[in-house]
N, C-alpha and C positions, 0 to 999 in steps of 0.2 A: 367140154374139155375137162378132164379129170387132173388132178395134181398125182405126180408120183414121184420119190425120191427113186434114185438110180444110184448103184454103189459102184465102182469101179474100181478095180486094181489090174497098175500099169506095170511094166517093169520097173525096174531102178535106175537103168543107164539113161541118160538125158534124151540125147537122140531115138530112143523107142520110144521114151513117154510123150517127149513134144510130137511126134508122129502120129503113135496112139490116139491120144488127143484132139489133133488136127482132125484125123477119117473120124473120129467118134463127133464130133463136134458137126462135120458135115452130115455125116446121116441122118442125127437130130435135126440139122435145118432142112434136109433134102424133104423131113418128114411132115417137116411143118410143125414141130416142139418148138415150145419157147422155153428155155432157159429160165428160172427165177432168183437162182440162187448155186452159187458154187463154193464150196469149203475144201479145201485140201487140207487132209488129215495128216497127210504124210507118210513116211515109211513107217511100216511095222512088221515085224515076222510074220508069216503066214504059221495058220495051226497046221498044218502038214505040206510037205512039198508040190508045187504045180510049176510043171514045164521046167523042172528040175532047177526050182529057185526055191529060196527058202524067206524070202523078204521082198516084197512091194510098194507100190505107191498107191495109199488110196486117197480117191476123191471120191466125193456125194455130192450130186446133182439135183438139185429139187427142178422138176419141170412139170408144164400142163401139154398133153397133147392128148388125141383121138386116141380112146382105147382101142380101135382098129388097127392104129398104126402100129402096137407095140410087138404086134407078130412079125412085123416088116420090120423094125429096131431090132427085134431077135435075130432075125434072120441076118442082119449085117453085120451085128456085131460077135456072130460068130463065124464070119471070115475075116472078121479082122487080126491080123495073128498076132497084132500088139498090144492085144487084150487078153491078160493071164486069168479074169473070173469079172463077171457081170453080175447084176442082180435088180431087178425090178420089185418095186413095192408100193403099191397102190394109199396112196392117203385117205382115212378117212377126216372126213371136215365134218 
């Protein structure tokens, strides 16, 4: 299992991010990721407008799972529509 940080930006309204959240959190366990470490960054502007919002919520995720899996994390968490941007990045140790 490989360590990866995961960047996320939610929306701002309470109920899209506690939802966001929730599906994102299950597809990490549906995937078998373990969680190591969550920091909520908080709101900040975005450098250019997405999904015609100009400000989000971010969290960074440190987790370990199969590098196989993270095609199947891609794949979900771009039907998730209460995900405004993702981003995977691999740890070097």
């Amino acid at each position: 299992m490989r360590q990866y940080e995961l960047t996320v930006i939610f929306p701002l309204e309470e109920d899209q991010y506690q939802a966001g959240k929730t599906t994102l959190l299950a597809d990490l366990a549906a995937q078998g990721a373990e969680i190591v470490k969550t920091n909520e960054i908080g709101d900040r502007d975005l450098a250019y407008e997405i999904k015609k919002r100009h400000r989000g919520r971010y969290v960074l995720f440190t987790l370990k799972t199969d590098p196989r899996k993270i095609a199947h994390l891609d794949r979900a968490f771009k039907l998730n529509a209460k995900l405004l941007r993702y981003l995977f990045v691999k740890i070097e140790e």
